[in-house]
FIBA-55103 format. One record per residue (C-alpha): residue in one letter; y, z, x. Coordinates in steps of 0.5 Angstrom, whole numbers, plus 500, padded with zeros to 3 digits. Example, Ala and Ser with C-alpha at 12.3 -4.5 7.8 and 13.67 -1.06 7.14 Angstrom:
BEGIN
A491516525S498514527
//
This chain:
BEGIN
X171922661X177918661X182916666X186910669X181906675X185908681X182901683X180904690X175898691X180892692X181891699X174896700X168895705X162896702X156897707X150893704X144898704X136895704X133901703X126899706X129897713X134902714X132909716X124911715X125919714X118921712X113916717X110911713X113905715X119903710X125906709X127911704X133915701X133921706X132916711X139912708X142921708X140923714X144917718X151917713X155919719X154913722X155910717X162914715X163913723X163904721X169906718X168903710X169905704X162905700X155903701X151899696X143900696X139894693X133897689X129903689X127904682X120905681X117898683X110894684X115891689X113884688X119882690X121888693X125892688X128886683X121888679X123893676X118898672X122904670X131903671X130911671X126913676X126913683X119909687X115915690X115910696X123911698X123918694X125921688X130922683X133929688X133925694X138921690X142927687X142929695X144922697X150922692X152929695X152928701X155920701X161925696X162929701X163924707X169920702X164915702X162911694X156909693X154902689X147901686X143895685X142893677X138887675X139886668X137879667X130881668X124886669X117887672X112884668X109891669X114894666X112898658X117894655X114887657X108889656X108891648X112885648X107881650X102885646X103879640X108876636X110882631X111888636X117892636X119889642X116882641X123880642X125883649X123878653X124871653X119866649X118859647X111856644X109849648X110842647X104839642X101837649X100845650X107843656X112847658X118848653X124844658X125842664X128849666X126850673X126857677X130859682X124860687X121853686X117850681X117851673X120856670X116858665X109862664X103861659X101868656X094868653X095873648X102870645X099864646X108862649X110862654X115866658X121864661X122867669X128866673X125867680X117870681X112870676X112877675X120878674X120875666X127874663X130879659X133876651X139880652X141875646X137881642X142887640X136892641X136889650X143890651X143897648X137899651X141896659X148900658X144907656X140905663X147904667X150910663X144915666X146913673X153913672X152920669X149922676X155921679X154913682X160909683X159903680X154897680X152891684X150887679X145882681X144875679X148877673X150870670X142870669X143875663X144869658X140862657X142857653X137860645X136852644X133851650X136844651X133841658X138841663X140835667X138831674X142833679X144827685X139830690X142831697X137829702X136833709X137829716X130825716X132822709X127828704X129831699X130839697X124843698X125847692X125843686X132848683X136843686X134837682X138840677X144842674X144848671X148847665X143852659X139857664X144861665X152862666X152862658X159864654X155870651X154873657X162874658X162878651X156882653X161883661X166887656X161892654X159894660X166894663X168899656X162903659X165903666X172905664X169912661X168914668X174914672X174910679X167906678X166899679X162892678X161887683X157881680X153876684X154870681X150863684X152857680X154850680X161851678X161857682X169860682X170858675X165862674X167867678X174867675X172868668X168873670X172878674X178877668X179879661X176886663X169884665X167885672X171889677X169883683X164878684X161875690X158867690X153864695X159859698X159863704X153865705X151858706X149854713X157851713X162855717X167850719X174851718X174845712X169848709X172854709X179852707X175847701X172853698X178858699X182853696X178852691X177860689X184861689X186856684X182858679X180865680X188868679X189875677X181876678X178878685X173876689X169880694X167875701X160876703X158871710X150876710X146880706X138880704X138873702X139869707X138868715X144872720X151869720X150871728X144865729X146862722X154860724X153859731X150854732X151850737X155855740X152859748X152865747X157868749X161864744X156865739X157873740X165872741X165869735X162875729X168879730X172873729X168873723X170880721X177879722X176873717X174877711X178882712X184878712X182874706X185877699X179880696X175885698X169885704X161886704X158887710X150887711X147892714X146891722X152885722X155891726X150891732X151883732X143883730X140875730X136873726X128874727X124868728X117872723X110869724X106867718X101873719X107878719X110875712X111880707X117875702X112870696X119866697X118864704X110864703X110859697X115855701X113855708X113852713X120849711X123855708X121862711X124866707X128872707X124876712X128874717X133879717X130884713X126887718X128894721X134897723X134899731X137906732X135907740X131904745X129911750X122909748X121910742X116906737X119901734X127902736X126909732X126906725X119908724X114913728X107908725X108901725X113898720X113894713X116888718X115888725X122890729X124884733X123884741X131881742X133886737X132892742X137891746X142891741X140898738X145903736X145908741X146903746X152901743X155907742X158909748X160901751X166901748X166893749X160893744X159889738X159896734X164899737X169892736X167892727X169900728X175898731X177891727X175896721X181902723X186896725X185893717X186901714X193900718X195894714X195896707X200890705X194885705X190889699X195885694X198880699X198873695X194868700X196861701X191856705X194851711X191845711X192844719X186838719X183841725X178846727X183852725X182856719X191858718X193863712X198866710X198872706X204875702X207880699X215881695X217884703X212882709X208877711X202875715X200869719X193869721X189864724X182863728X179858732X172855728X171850733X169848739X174846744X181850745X187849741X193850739X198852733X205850733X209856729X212855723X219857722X220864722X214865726X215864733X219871733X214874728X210881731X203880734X199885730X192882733X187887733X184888741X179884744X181876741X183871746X188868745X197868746X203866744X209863748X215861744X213857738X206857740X199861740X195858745X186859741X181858745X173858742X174865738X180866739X184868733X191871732X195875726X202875726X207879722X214879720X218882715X221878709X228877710X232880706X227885703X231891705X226894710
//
């Protein structure tokens, strides 16, 4: 198969799907693909582009689906591979893409490629898996320090090595400098291209690679928190300079981009956490490698309009003709609904998610959005009893981990066990605050939360222009977060209040006549040659360029 890429994904809005939290279609208390079929009209109805599933591959779940066991075949606890067919299908037949989840970096330890390679040193697979003999002390071969704390490196008896492992113990580090792993994982992308996916989320994709000298990485100036302490997990004591982000992987990019152009219309979206974090994604989204990339910036505690404009600034200094995809939620971390309303009462803090929407869908490059952003979903405060993530049970009580906003999607509150997402008791207990936010309750309040992303998201159809409009960022040097976006005929104006108090923007030239295009519901207005924002108040305006003929 050949064609050119219609490049249908710029300016997208993919809908992030955590399949054990989604819908529960056959009573076990975790979600399944039929659960994630049987609710695609809602999830067409939301008015995105495409959905992304996290991992249902066969798993011993040991980090929940990032330990894959088979990139194959489907874990019997979310279905099986016909459940996927019929997943595709009906996704296709809504107009709707559907991205998957692939973790290329590493395994599970229980998968049958590590378990021959760790079998001796001779195997024929002996090589798939990343090994280093220990110092004469029998100590670990560098400093390297794993994503989840501590070191990054496991002793094996029967190799008398040890393995590298980025995140958990049992998640050993593909070698994918060995020709027959790289071989092995485009085969693995080629079997679910050939069943009819849209392309690949690509998860902890700068991981692919670490640097074969194995040279210790340096000492990072530790950030102390607010009672003089340093970080809780040791990650952070380091730059990380030979653990990943390494040159061959750029090379390795390209040859899953020529797989990708055989099949018309697919993508690739890399999550790429670094410290160097937007070269990082400039060099990875240009030269024909990923379609776009997501960083960990804007998933961060910082939300204020210096913050934003520093790291929009930055991004689009270096990225160019690449493209970023902007995520402020997703599986990993705490709910921008209590993570970036701090300080804020409550009626702010809700006034404020739609602000947060508006924003990205604005900003050039494409949107993803988590699954229960749109209900305006709070994040759940879990007891220690109830935790299921080993990353908040190894680091508790300062780190909770990712549970918090993973637990079950409410679908209705008429009585029904657990908000409707499961019949029995669920993998993760549904939070009491989250009943009232259920979807059915929403649906017909055209008020809600849900309905105002349903409408934010038909009002950014409307505005094709600002699929490929250039950006520029306005240092206003208050709490307004103020760009422009251009094309060679139009131009936007759009700014939001981050702050805390009202404010105000005096218009530039050519502005103060421009039309509103704001979206219904934001508070805010323009007189004159001013627009007048209160907290959450946000405003886009839109003209013509001179001279374009139109």
């Amino acid at each position: 198969m050949s064609g050119n890429n219609t490049e249908w994904w710029r300016n997208s809005v993919i809908y992030q799907i955590y399949p054990r939290s989604f819908c529960d279609a056959n009573g076990d208390g975790i979600g399944d693909l039929a659960g994630i079929t049987s609710k695609l009209d809602y999830v067409k109805s939301l008015g995105v582009d495409a959905i992304w599933i996290s991992p249902f591959f066969k798993s011993p779940m040991a980090d929940f689906g990032y330990d894959v066991a088979d990139y194959r075949d489907v874990d019997p606890i979310f279905g099986n591979l016909q459940d996927f067919d019929n997943l595709i299908e009906a996704a296709h037949q809504r107009g709707l893409k559907v991205i998957i989840d692939q973790i290329l970096s590493h395994s599970s330890d229980q998968h049958p490629w590590f378990e021959e390679s760790r079998s001796s040193r001779d195997n024929p697979r002996a090589d798939w898996y990343v090994w280093a003999d220990p110092r004469p002390d029998g100590s670990v071969p560098n400093n390297w320090m794993s994503n989840f704390g501590g070191s990054a490196w496991r002793w094996c008896t029967r190799r008398r090595q040890y393995y590298l492992t980025n995140f958990l113990k049992e998640q050993p580090d593909l070698n994918l400098h060995n020709p027959e792993v790289q071989e092995q994982l485009l085969a693995d992308l080629k079997f679910w291209l050939e069943r009819g996916v849209d392309g690949f989320r690509l998860d902890a994709i700068n991981h692919a690679f670490h640097n074969r000298s194995l040279q210790d990485n340096p000492a990072r100036p530790l950030e102390l928190d607010e009672n003089g302490l340093p970080p809780v997990n040791t990650y952070q004591y380091q730059w990380h300079i030979h653990d990943k982000s390494q040159p061959e992987n750029l090379v390795f990019l390209q040859r899953v981009r020529q797989l990708l152009d055989q099949y018309p219309d697919t993508v690739t979206v890399g999550e790429v956490g670094d410290d160097n974090t937007h070269k990082v994604m400039a060099d990875y989204t240009t030269e024909n490698r990923l379609h776009m990339a997501y960083s960990f910036d804007l998933l961060s505690e910082e939300c204020s309009a210096e913050f934003l404009r520093e790291t929009l600034g930055k991004n689009q200094q270096v990225i160019e003709e690449g493209w970023p995809c902007w995520s402020i939620s997703n599986h990993d971390v705490p709910r921008p609904m209590t993570r970036w309303n701090k300080g804020f009462d409550p009626e702010q803090a809700a006034a404020r998610v739609p602000m947060f929407l508006l924003t990205q869908l604005t900003l050039r490059g494409s949107v993803c959005l988590y699954q229960g952003e749109e209900l305006g979903l709070e994040e759940a405060d879990i007891a220690f009893e109830d935790l299921v993530d080993p990353y908040g049970i190894n680091l508790w009580p300062e780190f909770k981990g990712r549970d918090g906003c993973r637990t079950p999607m409410p679908w209705v509150n008429g009585g029904e066990a657990n908000a409707g997402f499961s019949p029995v008791k669920p993998w993760l207990p549904v939070p009491d605050e989250h009943y009232h936010k259920a979807a059915s309750l929403q649906e017909d309040d055209s008020a809600s939360m849900l309905n105002r992303f349903r409408a934010l998201l038909q009002w950014h159809r409307e505005w094709p222009g600002l699929a490929t409009a250039e950006q520029e960022i306005v240092d206003t040097g208050n709490d307004l977060l103020v760009f422009y976006r251009r094309t060679e005929t139009e131009e936007f104006l759009v700014a939001a209040n981050f702050g805390h108090q009202a404010d105000t923007l005096e218009l530039p030239a050519g502005f103060a006549e421009a039309r509103d295009i704001t979206p219904a519901g934001f508070a805010g207005k323009v007189t004159g040659g001013t627009a007048a924002l209160p907290v959450a108040g946000a405003r886009v305006l839109y003209r013509k360029k001179t001279g374009s003929g139109q």
